[in-house]
Kinemage of the C-alpha trace (Angstrom):
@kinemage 1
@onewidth
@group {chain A} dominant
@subgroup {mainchain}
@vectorlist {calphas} color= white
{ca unk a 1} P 66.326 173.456 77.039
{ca unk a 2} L 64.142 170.756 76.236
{ca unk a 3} L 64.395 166.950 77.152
{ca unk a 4} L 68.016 165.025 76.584
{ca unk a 5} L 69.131 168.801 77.055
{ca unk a 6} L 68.075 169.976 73.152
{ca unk a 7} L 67.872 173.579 72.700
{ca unk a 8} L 63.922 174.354 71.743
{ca unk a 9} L 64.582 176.875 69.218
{ca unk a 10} L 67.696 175.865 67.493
{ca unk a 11} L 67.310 178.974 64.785
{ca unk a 12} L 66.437 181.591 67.630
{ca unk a 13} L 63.075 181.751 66.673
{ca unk a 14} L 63.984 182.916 63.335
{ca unk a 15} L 63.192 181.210 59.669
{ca unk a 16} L 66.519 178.854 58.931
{ca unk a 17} L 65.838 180.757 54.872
{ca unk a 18} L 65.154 177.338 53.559
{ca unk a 19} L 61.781 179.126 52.114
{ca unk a 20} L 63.956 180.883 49.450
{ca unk a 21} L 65.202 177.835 47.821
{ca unk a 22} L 61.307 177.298 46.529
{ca unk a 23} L 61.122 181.091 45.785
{ca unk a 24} L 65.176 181.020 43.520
{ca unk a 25} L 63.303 177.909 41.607
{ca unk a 26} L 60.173 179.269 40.857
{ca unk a 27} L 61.475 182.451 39.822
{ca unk a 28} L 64.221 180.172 37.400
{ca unk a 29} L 61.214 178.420 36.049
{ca unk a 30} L 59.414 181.371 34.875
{ca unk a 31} L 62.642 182.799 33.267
{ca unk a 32} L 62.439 185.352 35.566
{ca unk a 33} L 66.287 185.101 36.546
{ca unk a 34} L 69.127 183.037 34.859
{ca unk a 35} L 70.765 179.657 35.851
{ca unk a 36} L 73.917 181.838 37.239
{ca unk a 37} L 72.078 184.077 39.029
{ca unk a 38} L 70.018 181.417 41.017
{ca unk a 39} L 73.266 179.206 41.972
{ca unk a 40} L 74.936 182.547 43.339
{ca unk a 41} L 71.453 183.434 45.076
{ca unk a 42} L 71.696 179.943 46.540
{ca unk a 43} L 75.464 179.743 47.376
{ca unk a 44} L 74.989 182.933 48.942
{ca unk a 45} L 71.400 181.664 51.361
{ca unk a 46} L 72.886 178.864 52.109
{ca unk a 47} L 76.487 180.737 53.740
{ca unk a 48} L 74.352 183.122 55.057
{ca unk a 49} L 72.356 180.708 57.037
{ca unk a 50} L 75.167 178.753 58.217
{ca unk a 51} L 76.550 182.058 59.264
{ca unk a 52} L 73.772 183.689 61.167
{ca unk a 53} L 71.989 180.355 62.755
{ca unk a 54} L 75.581 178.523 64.353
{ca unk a 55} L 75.344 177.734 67.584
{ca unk a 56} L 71.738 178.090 69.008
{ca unk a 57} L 70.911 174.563 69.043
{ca unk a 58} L 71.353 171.120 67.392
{ca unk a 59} L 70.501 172.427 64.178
{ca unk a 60} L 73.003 171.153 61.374
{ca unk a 61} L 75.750 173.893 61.168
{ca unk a 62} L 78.545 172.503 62.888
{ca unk a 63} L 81.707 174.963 63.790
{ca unk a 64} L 82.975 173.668 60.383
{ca unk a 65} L 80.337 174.957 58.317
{ca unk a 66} L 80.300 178.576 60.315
{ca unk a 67} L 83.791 179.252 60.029
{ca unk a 68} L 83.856 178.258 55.909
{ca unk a 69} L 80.892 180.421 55.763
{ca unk a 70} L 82.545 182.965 57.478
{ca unk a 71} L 85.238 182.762 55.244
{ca unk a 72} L 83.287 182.837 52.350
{ca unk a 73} L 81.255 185.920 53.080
{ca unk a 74} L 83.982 187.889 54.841
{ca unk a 75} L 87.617 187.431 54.016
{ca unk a 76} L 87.594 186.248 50.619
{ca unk a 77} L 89.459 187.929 48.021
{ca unk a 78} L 88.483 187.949 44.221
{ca unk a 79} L 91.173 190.609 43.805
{ca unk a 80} L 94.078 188.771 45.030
{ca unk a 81} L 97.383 189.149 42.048
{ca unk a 82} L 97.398 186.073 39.979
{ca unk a 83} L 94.240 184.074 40.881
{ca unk a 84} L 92.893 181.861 38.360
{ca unk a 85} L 89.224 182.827 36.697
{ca unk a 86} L 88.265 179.597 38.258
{ca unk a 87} L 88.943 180.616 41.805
{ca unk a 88} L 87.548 184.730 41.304
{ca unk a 89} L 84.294 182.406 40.188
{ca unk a 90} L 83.947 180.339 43.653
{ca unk a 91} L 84.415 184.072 46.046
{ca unk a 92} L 81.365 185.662 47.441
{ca unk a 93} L 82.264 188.904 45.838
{ca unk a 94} L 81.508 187.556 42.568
{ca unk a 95} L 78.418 185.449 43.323
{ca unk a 96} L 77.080 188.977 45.225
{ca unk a 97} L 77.475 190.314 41.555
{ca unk a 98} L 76.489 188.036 39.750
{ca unk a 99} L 72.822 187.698 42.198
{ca unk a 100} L 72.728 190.872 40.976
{ca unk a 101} L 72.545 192.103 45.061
{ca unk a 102} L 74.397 195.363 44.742
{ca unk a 103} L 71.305 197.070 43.011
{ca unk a 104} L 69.989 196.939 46.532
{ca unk a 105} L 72.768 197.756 48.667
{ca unk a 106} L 76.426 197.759 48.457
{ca unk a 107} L 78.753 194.812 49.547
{ca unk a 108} L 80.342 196.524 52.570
{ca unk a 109} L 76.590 197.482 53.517
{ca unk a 110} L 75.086 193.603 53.034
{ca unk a 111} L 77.963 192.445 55.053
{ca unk a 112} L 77.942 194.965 58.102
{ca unk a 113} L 74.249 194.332 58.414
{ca unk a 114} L 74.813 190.668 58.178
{ca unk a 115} L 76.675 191.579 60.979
{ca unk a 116} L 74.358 193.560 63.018
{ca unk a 117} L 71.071 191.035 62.575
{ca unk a 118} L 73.461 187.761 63.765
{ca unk a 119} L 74.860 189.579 66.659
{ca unk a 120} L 71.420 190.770 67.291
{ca unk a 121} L 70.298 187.197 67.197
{ca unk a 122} L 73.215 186.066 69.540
{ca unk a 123} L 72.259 188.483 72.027
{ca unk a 124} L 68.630 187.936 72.241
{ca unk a 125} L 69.204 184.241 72.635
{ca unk a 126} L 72.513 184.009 74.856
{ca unk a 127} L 71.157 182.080 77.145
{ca unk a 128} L 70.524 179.483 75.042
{ca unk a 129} L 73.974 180.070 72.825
{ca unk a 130} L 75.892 179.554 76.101
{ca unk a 131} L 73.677 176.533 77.447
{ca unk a 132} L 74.609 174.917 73.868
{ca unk a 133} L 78.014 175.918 74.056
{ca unk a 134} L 78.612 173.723 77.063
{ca unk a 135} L 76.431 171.335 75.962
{ca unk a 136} L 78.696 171.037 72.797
{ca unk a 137} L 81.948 171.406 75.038
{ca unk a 138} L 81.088 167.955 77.193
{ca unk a 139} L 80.279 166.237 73.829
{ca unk a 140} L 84.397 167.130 72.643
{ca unk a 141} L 84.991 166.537 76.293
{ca unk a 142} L 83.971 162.938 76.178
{ca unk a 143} L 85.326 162.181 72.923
{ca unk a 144} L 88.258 162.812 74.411
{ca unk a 145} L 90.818 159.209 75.384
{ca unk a 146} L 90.810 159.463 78.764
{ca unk a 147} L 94.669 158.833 79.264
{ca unk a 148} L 95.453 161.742 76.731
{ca unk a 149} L 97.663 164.361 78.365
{ca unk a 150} L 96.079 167.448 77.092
{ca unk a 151} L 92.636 166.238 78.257
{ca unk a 152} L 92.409 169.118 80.890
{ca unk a 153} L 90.285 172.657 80.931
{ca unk a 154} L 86.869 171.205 81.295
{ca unk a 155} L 85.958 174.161 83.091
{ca unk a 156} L 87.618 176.716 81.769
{ca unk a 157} L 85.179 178.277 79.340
{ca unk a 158} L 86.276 181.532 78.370
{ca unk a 159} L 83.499 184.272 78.644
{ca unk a 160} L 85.168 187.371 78.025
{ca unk a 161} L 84.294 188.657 74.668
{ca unk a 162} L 82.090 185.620 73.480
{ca unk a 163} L 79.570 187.581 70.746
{ca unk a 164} L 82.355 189.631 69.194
{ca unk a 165} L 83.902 185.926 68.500
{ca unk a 166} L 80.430 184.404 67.320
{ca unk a 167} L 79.953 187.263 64.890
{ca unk a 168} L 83.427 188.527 64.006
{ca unk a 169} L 85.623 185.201 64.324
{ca unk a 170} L 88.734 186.341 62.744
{ca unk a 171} L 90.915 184.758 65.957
{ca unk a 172} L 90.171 181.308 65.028
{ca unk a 173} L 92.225 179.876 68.018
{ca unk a 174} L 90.102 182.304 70.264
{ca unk a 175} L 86.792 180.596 68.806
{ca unk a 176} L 88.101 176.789 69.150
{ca unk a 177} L 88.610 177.717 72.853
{ca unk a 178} L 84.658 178.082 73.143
{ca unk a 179} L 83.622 174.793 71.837
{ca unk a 180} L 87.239 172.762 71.114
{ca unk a 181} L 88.971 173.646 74.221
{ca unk a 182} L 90.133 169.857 74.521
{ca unk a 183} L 92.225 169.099 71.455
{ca unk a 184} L 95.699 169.762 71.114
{ca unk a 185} L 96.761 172.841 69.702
{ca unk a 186} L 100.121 172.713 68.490
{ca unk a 187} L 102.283 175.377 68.848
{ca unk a 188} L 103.362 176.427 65.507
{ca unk a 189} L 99.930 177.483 64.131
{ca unk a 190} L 99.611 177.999 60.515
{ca unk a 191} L 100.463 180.933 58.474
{ca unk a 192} L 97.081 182.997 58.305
{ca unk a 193} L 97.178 185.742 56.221
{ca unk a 194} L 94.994 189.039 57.516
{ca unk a 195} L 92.503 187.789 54.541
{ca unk a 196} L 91.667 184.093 53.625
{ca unk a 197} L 92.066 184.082 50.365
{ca unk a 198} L 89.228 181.715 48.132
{ca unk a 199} L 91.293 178.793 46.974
{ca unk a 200} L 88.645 176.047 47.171
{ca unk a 201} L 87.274 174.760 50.280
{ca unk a 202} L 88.827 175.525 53.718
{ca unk a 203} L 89.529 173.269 55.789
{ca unk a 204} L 89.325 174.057 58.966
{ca unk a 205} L 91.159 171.731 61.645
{ca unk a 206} L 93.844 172.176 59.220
{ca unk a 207} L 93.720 176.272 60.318
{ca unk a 208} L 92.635 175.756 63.991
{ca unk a 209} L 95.045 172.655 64.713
């Protein structure tokens, strides 16, 4: 940690992918790809980023932007009965098709190795992800009224299972307990379905709270 308690390396060392944008223009210039294909290359960078990069420092993606990218690139569902053209077009199945991706590898294949290079990431960093993590946790802590009820926990950050929730967050109550812990969480949670279907953008104290 550096000083005022910043993390150092708040991508893990890695690029934060902000090269490609240069590299999707330059090959739009040149006609060397179409319009469509670039916005679906850059939808896609920009999720991915904000997928693999959360929570390793003060570095833009808040738990917000992970879980919608999450969302995006893992439980969307172009096939759903009934959903409009307009709604197939904003899924990441499409956009993967559209990049024309699946001439390299297949979707289930881009998405398990997603996968395996954040959780790699996570691990080779979790000192830092959990010095973050509390660092982010005493931020919500203080925001906090002080005569609120539910203002209790402070210390009880869960550790069991932590990486399998950074890279596989489908429990999204078990994932606001490692940096939201001190909001209310009202009993009646709302209906998630198995799949989050792509119906515009989530929004996500609306599933958590």
């Amino acid at each position: 940690m550096s000083k005022g308690g910043m993390c150092k390396r708040p991508f893990g060392g890695n690029p934060s992918l902000n090269g490609l944008d240069d590299d999707i223009m330059i090959a739009l210039s040149k006609g060397e790809i179409t319009a469509d294909r670039a916005l679906s290359l850059r939808i896609i960078k920009m999720s991915v980023r904000d997928y693999l990069f959360f929570g390793l420092g003060k570095n833009g993606i808040t738990p917000e932007r992970f879980l919608e990218a999450y969302a995006y690139l893992y439980l969307s569902d172009p096939n759903k009965p009934g959903m409009s053209e307009v709604t197939k077009a904003k899924c990441f199945e499409t956009h993967f098709m559209e990049a024309s991706l699946g001439g390299r590898l297949s979707l289930d294949t881009f998405r398990r190795k997603l996968q395996q290079r954040r959780e790699g990431i996570l691990v080779k960093n979790q000192k830092q992800v959990f010095a973050y993590m509390d660092k982010y946790r005493a931020q919500e802590w203080r925001r906090l009224p002080k005569n609120r009820v539910a203002r209790k926990g402070k210390h009880a950050l869960p550790r069991e299972h932590v990486i399998r929730t950074l890279v596989d967050p489908r429990d999204v109550k078990a994932f606001a307990g490692l940096y939201l812990y001190g909001r209310v969480v009202e009993t009646q949670q709302p209906a998630i379905n198995k799949k989050i279907h792509c119906t515009g953008t989530l929004i996500y104290k609306a599933l958590l709270f």
